[in-house]
NULUM-656327 format. One record per residue (C-alpha): x, y, z; residue in one letter. Coordinates in Angstrom, 3 decimals. Each point is the difference from the previous one (the first is absolute). Layout:
BEGIN
{pt {X Y Z} 'a'};
...
This chain:
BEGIN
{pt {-114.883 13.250 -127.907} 'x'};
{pt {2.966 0.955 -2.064} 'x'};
{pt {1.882 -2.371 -1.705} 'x'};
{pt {2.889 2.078 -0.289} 'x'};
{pt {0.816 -0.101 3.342} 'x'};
{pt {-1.484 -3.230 1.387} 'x'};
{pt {3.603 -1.012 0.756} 'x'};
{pt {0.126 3.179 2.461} 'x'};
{pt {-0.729 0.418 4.089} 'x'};
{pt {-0.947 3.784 -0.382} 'x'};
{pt {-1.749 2.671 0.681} 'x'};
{pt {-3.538 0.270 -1.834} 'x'};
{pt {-1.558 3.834 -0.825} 'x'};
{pt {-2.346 0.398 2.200} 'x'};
{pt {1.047 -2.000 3.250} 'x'};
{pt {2.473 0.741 2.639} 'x'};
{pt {3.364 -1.692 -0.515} 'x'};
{pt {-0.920 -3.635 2.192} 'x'};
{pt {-3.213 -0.348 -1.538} 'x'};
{pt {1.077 0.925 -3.429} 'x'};
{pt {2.644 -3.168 0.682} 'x'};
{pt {-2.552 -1.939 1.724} 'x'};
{pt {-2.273 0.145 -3.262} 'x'};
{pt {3.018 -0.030 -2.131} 'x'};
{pt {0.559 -4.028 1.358} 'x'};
{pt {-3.680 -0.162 0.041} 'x'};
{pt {-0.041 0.758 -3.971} 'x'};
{pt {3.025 -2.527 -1.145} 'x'};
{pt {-1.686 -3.214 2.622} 'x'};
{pt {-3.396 1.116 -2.383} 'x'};
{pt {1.566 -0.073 -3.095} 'x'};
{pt {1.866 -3.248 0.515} 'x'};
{pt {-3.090 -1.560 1.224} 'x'};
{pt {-1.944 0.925 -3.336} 'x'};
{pt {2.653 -0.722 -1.917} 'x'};
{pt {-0.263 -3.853 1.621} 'x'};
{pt {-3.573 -0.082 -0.950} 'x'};
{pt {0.276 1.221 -3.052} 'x'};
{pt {-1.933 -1.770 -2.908} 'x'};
{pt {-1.900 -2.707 2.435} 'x'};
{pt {-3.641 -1.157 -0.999} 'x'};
{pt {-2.402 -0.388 2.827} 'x'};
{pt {0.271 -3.975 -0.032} 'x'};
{pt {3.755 0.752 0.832} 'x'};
{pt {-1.069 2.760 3.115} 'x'};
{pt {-2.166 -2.855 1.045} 'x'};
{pt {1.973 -2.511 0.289} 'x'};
{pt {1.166 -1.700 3.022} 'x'};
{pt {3.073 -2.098 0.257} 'x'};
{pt {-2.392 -2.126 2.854} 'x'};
{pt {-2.989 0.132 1.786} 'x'};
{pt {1.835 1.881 2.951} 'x'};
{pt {1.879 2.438 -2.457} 'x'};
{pt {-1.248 4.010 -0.991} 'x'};
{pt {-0.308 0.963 -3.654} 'x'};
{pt {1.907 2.477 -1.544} 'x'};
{pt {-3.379 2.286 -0.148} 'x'};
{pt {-0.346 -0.549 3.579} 'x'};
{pt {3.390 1.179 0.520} 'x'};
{pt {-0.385 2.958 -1.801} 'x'};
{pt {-3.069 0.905 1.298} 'x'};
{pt {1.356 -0.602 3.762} 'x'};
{pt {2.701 2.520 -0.925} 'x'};
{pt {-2.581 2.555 -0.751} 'x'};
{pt {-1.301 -1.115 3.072} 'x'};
{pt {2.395 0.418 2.441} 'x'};
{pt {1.071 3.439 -1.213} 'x'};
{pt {-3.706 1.254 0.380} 'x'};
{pt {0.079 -1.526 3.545} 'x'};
{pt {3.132 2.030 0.682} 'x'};
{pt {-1.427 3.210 -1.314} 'x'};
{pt {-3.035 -0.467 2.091} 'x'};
{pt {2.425 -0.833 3.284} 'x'};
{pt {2.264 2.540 -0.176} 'x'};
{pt {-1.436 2.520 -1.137} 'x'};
{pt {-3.378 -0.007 0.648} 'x'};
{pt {1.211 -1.601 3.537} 'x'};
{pt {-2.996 -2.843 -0.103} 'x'};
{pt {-0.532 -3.470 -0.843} 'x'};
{pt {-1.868 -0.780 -3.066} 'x'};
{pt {-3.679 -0.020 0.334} 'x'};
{pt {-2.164 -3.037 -0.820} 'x'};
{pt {-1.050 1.324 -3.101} 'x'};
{pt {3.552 0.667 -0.744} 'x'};
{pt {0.621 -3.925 1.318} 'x'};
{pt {-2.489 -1.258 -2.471} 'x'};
{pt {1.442 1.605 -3.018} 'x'};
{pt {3.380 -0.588 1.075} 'x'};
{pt {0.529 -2.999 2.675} 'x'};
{pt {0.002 -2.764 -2.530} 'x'};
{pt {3.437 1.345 -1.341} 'x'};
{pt {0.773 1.453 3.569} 'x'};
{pt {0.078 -3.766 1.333} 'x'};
{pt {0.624 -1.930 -3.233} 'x'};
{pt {-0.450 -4.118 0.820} 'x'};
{pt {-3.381 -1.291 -0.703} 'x'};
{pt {-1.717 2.536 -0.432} 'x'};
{pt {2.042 2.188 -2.431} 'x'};
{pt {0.059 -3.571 -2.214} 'x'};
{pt {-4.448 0.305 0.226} 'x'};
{pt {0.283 3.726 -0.371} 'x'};
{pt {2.572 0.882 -2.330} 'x'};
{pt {-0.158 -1.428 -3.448} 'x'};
{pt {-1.376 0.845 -3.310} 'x'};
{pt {1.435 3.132 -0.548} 'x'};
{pt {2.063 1.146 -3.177} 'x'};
{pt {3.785 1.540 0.910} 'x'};
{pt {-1.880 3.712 -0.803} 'x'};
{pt {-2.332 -0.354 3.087} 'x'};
{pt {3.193 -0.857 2.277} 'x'};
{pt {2.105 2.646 -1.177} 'x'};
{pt {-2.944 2.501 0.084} 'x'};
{pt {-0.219 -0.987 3.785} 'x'};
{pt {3.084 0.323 0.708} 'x'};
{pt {0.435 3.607 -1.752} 'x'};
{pt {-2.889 1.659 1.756} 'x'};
{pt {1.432 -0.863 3.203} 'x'};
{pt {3.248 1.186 -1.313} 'x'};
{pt {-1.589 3.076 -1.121} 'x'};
{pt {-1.287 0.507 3.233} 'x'};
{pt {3.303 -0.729 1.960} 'x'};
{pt {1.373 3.422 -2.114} 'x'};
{pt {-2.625 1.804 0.909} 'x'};
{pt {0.493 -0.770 3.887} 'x'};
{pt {3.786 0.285 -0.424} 'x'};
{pt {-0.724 3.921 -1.036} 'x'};
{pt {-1.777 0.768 3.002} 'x'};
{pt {3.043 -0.831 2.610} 'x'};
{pt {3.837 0.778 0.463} 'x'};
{pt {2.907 -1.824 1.192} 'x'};
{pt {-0.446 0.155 3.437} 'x'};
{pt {-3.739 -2.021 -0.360} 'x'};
{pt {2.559 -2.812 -0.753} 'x'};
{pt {2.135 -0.199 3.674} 'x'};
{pt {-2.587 -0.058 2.946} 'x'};
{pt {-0.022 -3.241 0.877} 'x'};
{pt {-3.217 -2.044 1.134} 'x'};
{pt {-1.213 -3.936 1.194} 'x'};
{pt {0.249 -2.238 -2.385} 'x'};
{pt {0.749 -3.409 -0.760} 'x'};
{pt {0.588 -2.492 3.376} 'x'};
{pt {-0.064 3.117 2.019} 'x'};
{pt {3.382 1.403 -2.084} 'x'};
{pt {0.008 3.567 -0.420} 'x'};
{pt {-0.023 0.903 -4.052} 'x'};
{pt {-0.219 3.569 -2.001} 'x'};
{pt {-1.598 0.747 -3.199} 'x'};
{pt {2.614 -0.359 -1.878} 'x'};
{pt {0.531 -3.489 1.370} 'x'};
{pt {-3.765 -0.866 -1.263} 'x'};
{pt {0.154 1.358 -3.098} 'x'};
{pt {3.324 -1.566 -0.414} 'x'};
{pt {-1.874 -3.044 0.341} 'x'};
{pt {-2.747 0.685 -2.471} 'x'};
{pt {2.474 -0.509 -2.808} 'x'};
{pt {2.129 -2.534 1.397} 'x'};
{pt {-2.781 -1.947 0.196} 'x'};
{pt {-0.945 0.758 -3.162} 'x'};
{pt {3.592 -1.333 -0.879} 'x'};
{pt {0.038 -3.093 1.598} 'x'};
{pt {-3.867 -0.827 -1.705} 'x'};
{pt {1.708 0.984 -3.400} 'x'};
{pt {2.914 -2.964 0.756} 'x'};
{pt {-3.090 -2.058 0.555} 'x'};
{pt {-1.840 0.818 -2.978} 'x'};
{pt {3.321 -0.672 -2.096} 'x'};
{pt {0.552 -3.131 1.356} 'x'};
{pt {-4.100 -1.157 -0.772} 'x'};
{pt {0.773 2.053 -3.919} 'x'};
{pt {2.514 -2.526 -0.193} 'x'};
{pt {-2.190 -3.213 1.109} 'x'};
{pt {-2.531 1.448 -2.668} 'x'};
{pt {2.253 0.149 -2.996} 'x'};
{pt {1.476 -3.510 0.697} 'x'};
């Protein structure tokens, strides 16, 4: 990620223009999201605000989560395997079972997660063009949707999970 031009919807070496710009939003929802996280111990990823709430480790984690779920739908055109479910479905689905699943971890182990899966998002990103972003497909309540319509929602997800984990940060320090 460069820091010198977080601030800037661009093209990125090595991408065509859209998904240079795609990953170019991609990078500054990432960096704001670590920078939110920034300096918590594991009791404060842990914690939940009730017994119905997600931690901010479980957030992070379903992050990683979801963006590993898109890679594997759109471009590997399948749904995720039950192997794949069992590493992943605690964070996919969050709730009661991301509370028993998800805990103990240090802020490393999230943010390790969730740059592997970032790493791997690149790597896919270098194998397609533009015009793997347009064809449109089925998707949500029988609504037509394109690629770059999914992985639009990978990160604005990921945005609206970093407003949560603020808003928890905040609960924490008070």
């Amino acid at each position: 990620m460069d820091m010198e031009k977080i601030y800037l919807v661009s093209d990125l070496p090595g991408y065509t223009p859209q998904i240079g710009r795609l990953l170019s939003m991609m990078n500054y929802a990432r960096h704001t999201t670590l920078e939110a996280v920034k300096g918590l111990t594991m009791n404060d990823l842990d914690y939940l605000l009730d017994a119905n709430s997600n931690s901010i480790g479980g957030l992070l984690l379903h992050i990683a989560a979801i963006e590993f779920a898109y890679q594997v739908g759109t471009f590997e055109k399948r749904e995720l395997t039950e192997e794949e479910l069992s590493i992943w479905g605690p964070a996919l689905h969050l709730g009661e079972q991301g509370r028993l699943h998800i805990k103990g971890h240090d802020l490393s182990y999230y943010i390790t997660r969730m740059n592997e899966v970032r790493t791997r998002t690149y790597e896919l990103f270098q194998t397609v063009d533009d015009d793997w972003l347009t064809p449109e497909v089925q998707f949500w309540y029988n609504k037509q949707a394109n690629y770059y319509f999914m992985w639009f929602h990978v990160f604005e997800d990921e945005i609206n999970h970093r407003g949560q984990i603020r808003i928890i940060r905040k609960r924490i320090e008070s």
